[in-house]
C-alpha positions in Angstrom: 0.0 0.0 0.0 1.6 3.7 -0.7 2.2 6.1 1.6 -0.6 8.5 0.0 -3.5 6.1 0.5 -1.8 5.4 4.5 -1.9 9.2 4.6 -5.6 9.5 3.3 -7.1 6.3 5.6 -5.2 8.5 8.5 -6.9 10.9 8.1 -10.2 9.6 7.6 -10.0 7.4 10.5 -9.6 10.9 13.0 -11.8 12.9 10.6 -9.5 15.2 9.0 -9.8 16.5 5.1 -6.7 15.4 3.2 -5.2 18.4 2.8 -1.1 18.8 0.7 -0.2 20.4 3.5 -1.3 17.5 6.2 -0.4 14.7 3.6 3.2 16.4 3.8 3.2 16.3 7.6 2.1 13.0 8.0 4.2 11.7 5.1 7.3 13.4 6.8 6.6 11.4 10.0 6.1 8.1 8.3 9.6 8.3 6.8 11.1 9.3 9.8 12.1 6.8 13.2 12.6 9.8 15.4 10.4 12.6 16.7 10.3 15.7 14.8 10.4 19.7 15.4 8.1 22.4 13.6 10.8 23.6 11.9 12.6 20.7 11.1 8.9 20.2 9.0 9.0 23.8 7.4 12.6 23.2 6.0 12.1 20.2 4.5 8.2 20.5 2.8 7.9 20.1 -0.6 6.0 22.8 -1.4 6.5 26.8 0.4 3.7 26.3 3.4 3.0 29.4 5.6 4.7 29.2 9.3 1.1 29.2 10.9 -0.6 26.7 8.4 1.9 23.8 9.5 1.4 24.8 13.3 -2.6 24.5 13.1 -2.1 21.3 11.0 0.3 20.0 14.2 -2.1 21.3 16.5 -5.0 19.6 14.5 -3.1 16.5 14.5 -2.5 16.3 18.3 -6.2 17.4 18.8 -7.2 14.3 16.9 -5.0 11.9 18.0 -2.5 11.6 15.5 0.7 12.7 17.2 2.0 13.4 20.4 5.0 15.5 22.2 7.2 13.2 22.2 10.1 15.4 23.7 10.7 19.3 25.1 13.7 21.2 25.1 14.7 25.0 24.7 14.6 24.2 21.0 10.9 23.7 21.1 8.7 20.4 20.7 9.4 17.4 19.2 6.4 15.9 17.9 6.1 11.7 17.0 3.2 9.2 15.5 0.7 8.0 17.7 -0.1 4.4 17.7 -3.3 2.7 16.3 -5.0 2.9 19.9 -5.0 6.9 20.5 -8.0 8.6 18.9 -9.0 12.2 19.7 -11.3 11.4 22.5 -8.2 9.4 24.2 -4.2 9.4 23.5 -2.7 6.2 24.6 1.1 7.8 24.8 1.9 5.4 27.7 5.3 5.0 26.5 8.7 6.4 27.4 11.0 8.8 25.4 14.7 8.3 24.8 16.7 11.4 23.7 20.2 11.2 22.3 22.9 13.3 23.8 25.1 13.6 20.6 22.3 14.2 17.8 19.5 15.5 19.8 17.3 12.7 18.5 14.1 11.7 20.4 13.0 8.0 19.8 9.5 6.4 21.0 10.3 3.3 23.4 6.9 1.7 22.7 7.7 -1.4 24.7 8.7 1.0 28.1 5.7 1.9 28.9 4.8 4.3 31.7 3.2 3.3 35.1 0.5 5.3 36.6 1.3 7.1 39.9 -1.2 7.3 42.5 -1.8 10.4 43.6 -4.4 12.1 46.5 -7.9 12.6 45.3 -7.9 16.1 46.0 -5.4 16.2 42.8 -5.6 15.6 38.8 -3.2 14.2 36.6 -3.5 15.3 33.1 -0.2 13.9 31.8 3.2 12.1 33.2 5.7 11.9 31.2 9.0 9.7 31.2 12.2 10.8 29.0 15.5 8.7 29.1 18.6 10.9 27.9 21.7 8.7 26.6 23.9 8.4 23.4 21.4 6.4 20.5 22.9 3.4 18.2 24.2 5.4 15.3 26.0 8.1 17.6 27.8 5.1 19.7 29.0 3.5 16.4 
């Protein structure tokens, strides 16, 4: 199956329009195995894509469960695929982070997945969030 049909079933499934500019998002985080910044996305679209249009389509995407922060830093966000289980009514980012010291990389660790703390009733968690910082594969080679 090509990528532009993945793309378009996407974005069906979380009832989004396929939209160049989305099907350029989404493609760009298909083809890549780490998380990526906002402007890592500007630089390398296709096409010359206002600023603000490929911030509300990132923002549109998170909304409807299609990506998730992966990482923070005082470079900005780094933004990664959801799995198959998040949808915009529920995201399912359970998993831990890992974030390369040499390249600045941020990789999903599916299989480390979070546990839940258990915190008072009087308070609410809204997100936990577990990042691992070390040197990745292709750095220690």
């Amino acid at each position: 199956m090509n990528t532009d049909k993945l793309v378009g079933d996407l974005l069906h499934a979380h009832g989004l329009r396929k939209t160049q500019i989305r099907v350029e998002i989404i493609q760009q985080f298909m083809e890549s195995d780490f998380g990526l910044r906002a402007s890592e996305i500007i630089n390398s679209l296709k096409a010359n894509h206002d600023r603000v249009t490929v911030y509300r389509a990132l923002n549109s995407f998170e909304e409807n469960g299609i990506i998730h922060k992966a990482s923070e830093d005082a470079n900005g966000v780094k933004y990664a695929l959801c799995g198959n289980e998040c949808s915009s009514d529920h995201h399912e980012d359970t998993h831990a982070h890992f974030v390369c010291d040499e390249c600045q990389n941020t990789f999903c660790l599916d299989d480390v997945k979070i546990p839940q703390p258990k915190v008072s009733d009087e308070l609410t968690v809204n997100q936990v969030t577990f990042t691992i910082n070390g040197i990745c594969k292709e750095c220690k080679a």
